[in-house]
N, C-alpha and C positions, 0 to 999 in steps of 0.2 A: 656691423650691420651694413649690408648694402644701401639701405635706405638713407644711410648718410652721406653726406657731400664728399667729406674725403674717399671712404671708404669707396664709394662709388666713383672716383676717381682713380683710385688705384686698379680697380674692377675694368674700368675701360682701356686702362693701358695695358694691362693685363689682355685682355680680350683682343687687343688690336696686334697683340705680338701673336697673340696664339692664331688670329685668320692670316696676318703676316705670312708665318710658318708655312700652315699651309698649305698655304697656294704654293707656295716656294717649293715644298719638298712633301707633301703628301697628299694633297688632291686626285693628282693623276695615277701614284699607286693607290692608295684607297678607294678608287673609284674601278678600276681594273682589277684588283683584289674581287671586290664582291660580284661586276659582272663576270669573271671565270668561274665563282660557285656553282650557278647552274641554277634548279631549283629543288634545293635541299631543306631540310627542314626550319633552318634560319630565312631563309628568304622567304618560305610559305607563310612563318609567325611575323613576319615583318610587314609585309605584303597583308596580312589578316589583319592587323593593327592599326596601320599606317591614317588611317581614315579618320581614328582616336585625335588628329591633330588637327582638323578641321573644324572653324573658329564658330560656323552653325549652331551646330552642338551647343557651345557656352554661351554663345551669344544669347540664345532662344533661350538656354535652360535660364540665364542668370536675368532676363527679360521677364520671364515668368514668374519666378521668383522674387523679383521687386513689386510686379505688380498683386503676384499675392498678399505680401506683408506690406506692401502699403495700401492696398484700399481696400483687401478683406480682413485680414487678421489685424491690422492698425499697428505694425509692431517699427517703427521709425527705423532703429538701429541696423535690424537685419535688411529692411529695406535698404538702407544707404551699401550696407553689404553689398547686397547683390547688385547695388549700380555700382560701386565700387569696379567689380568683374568685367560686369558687361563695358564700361568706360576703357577700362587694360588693353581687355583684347579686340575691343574696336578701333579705340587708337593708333594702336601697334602695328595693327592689318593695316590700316589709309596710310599707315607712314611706310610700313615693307611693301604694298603695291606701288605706290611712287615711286623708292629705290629700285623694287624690279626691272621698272619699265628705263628709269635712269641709265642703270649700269646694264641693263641690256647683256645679262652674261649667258653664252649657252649651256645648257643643259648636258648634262652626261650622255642623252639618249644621243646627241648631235655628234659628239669625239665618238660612239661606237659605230655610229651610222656611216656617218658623211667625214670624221677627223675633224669636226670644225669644233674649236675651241675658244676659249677667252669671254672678252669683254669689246662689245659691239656698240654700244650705248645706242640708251632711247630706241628701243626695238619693244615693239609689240607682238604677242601671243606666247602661247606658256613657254614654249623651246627657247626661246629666248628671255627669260625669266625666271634664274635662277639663282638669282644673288639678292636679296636673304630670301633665305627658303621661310616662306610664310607659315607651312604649319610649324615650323622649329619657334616662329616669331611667337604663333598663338600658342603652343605647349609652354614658352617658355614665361608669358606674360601669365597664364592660367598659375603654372606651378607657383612663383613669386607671390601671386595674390591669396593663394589659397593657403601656403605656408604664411604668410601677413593676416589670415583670416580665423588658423588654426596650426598655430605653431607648432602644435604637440606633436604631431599627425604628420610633422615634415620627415621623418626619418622612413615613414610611407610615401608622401606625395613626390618626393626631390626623385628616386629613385623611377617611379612610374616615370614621371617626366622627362627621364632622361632615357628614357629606353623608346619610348613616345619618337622622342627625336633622334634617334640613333634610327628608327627604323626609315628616314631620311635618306640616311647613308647606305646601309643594306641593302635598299629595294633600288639601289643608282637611281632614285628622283633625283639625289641634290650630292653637291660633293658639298667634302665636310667643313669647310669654309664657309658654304652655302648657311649650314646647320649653325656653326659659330653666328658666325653676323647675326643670322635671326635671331639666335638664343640675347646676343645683346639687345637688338631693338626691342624684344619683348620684356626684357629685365628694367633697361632701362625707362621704357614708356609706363609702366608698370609704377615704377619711382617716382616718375612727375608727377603721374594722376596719384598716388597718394599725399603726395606731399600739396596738390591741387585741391583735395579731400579735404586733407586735416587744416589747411590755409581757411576753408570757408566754413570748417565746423559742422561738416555733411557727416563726419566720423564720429560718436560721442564720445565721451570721458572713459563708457564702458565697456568699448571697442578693444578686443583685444590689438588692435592699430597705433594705438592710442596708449597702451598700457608700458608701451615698451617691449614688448613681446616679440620680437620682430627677429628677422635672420641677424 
């Protein structure tokens, strides 16, 4: 299970080899790979999708959704649910826009434009704000939670979410490093606020959270 301390330790070293990598030896191909495609039928479904990862969407949905089951339907459980969500993927977003602006890396659009590449730190606006790629952060805190919420259903959800974030890569928003790191902060932030959850008892006994059900 991710949600465990080890396991989620081996998960991070894991993770830090694989953005290691890379940067080191596939960023600059993989990013040059897809902008020579052109605009073929992969880049059109990527490009059509890509919007799928923007944190509004869940935020709003899983806002509504608390506020329905707790002050019209009175149903507590699903209530903490859906704060459960909206805590993931607000979290995740205030900690990858801090990193953004931190590590100040340019964009892909910047190496086809202009050749300017790397890591600039503490650089404001989006061209300079692509290290972790924020919707890979929100797909990736969304997918974690929803498989925490509805485990069965992950052999469904893991798969959307990764295509979610691949179309990151595709559409040359973000190199894939960009995609990695996010996909941590959102797995990772995802983990605290559960385990933040179950600390205070905001999850009940009949939370499938709580059952052990978990990744």
């Amino acid at each position: 299970m991710i949600s465990s301390k080890s396991h989620h330790t081996q998960f991070s070293i894991a993770m830090a080899a694989a953005i290691g990598m890379s940067m080191a030896f596939a960023d600059l191909s993989v990013a040059r790979f897809f902008h020579g495609i052109g605009n073929g039928w992969m880049m059109w479904l990527a490009a059509a999708t890509t919007d799928g990862g923007l944190a509004i969407w869940y935020l709003v949905g899983a806002a509504a959704l608390f506020l329905l089951f707790r002050f019209v339907l009175y149903r507590r459980r699903e209530a903490m649910m859906a704060a459960f969500v909206f805590a993931s993927v607000a979290a995740s977003g205030i900690i990858t826009d801090v990193l953004k602006v931190a590590f100040g890396r340019a964009r892909p659009k910047l190496l086809f434009r202009d050749e300017i590449y790397g890591f600039h730190g503490f650089k404001f606006g989006a061209v300079w704000n692509s290290f972790p790629s924020g919707h890979s952060t929100t797909v990736a805190a969304m997918t974690l939670a929803l498989c925490l919420l509805a485990p069965r259903w992950r052999l469904l959800i893991i798969p959307v979410g990764t295509a979610l974030i691949a179309t990151r890569i595709i559409t040359t928003a973000h190199y894939l490093s960009d995609a990695l790191f996010g996909t941590y902060v959102g797995v990772s932030t995802t983990v605290w606020v559960l385990h933040y959850f179950q600390r205070r008892g905001l999850l009940t006994a009949n939370s499938a959270l709580t059952r052990g059900e978990t990744l």
